[in-house]
N, C-alpha and C positions, 0 to 999 in steps of 0.2 A: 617546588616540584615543577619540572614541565609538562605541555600538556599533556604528554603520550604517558606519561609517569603515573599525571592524576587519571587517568582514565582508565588505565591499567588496575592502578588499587581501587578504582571505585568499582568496575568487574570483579576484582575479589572479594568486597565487600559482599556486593550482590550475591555468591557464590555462597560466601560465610551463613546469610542472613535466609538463603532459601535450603541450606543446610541440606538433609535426606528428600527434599522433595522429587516428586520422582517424575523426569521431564524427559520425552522421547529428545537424546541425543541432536536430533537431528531439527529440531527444535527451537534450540535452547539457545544456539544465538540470536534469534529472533526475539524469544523471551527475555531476555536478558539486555538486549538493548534496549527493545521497548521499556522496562523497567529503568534502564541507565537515563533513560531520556525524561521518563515522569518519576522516579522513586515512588512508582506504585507496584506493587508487588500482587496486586489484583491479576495483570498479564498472565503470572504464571497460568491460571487456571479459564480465565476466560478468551484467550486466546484459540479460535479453532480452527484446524488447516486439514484440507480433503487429504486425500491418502495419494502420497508421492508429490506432493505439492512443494514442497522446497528441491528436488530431485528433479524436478521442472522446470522448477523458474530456473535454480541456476542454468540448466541446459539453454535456456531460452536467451537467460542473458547472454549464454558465450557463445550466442548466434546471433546476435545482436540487433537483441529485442530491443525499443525506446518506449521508454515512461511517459504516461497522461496522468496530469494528478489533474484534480479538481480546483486546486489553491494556489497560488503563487507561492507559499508561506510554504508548503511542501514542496513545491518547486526547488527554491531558494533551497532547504534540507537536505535535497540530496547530492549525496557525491556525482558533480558531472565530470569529475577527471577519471574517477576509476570508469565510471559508463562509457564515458567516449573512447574507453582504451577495450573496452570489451566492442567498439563499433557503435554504441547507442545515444539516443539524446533523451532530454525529458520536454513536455512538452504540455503547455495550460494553456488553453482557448477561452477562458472562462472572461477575459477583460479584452479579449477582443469587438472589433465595432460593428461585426460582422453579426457577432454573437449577442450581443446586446440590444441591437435591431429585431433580428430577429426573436428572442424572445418575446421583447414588446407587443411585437408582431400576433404572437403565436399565443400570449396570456398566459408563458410560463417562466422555469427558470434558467439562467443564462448556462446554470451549471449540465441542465439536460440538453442546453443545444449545444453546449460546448463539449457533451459527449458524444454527439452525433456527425458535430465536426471532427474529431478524432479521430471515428469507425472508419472515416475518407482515408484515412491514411495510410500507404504502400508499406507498413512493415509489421513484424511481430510487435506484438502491442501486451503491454504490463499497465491495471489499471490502479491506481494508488487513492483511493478516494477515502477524506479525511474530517470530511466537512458538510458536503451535503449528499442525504440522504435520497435525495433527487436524482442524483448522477450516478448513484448506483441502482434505482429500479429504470432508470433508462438504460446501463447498461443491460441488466436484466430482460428490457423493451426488445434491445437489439440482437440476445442472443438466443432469443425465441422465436423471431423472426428471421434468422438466418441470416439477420445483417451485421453482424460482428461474431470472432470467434478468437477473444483474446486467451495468453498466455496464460494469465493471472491475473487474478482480480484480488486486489486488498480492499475488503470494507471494513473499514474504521473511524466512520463517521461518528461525531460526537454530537450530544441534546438530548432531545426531549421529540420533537413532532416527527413521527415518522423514522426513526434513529432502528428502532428495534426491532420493528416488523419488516424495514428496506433487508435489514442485514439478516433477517430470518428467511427470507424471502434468495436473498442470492443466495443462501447452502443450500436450498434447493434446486438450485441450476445445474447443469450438466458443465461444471467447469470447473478447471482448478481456483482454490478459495484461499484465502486466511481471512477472516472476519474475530474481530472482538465481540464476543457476546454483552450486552447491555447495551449502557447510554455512553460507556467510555470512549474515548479513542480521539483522534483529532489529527490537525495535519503534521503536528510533530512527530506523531508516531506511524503514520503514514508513511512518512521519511525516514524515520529509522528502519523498519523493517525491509523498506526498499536499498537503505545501505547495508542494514543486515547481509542481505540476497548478494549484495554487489561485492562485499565483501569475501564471505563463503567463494563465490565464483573465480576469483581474485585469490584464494588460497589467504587472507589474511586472516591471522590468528582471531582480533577483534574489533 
């Protein structure tokens, strides 16, 4: 099979296997990839997105919003050919020497300065965070404070320290969200649901 073949019947599989479950349409490609991407089938249910929030992002991408992940590894994940065609980049600060100074500096983590170097940036901003729970209650830091006012925020950091109450903590921010409820999620799926988004905007089927 080629790849576009397998990846097609592993969609239907997914389809078969979540049977009558009953998934807001609008959704369900996010669920479903995240799911293609870990064959966890957890997604369906603990995935949770504010209300118009995929109705957003895409609008945002086809204005050409650019990606901050937290991780190189979601970096690397997501489609930069479809983004760049919608006008956008992606963009990790996180191993920069600027950033890594600075931390040292400051007695934190690279991941929180590497969101504050972001907020600097001139465009609509999609935040993709997959990994540390740090980098999204800075974003949280900065949208309380009137210093950021991104598109979209994905928290789906994965662990244990601080994983559950970051991600509890941004549905209660005044912003569009999709967060995975618990300790799941990581930077793969970070990047999925960001190709999800890219995808949809892009009119592709899956």
């Amino acid at each position: 099979m080629l790849p576009f073949e397998i990846e097609k019947e592993s969609f239907r599989m997914i389809d078969e296997i979540l049977g009558e479950t009953t998934i807001n349409p609008l959704h369900a490609p996010l669920i479903k990839r995240a799911i293609h991407t870990s064959a966890d089938f957890d997604y369906a249910t603990n995935l949770c997105f504010s209300d118009h929030v995929v109705e957003r992002a895409i609008q945002a991408l086809k204005n050409g919003a650019h990606i901050v992940t937290d991780t190189q590894m979601a970096k690397a994940g997501i489609n930069k050919t479809t983004l760049a065609s919608l006008g956008g980049e992606v963009h990790c600060f996180v191993a920069d020497e600027d950033v890594a100074k600075r931390a040292k500096e400051e007695g934190t983590t690279r991941s929180a300065i590497a969101i504050e170097k972001a907020a600097e940036l001139n465009y609509p901003l999609i935040f993709a965070v997959g990994n540390a729970p740090t980098a999204l209650m800075k974003i949280k830091e900065l949208i309380e404070t009137g210093k950021l006012s991104p598109e979209l925020v994905i928290g789906v950091p994965v662990g244990f320290v601080n994983v559950v109450e970051s991600k509890e903590q941004m549905m209660q921010v005044n912003v569009p969200y999709i967060v995975a409820k618990g300790r799941k999620g990581g930077s793969n799926i970070a990047a999925a649901l960001c190709n999800a988004l890219l995808y949809m905007a892009v009119n592709r089927q899956i």
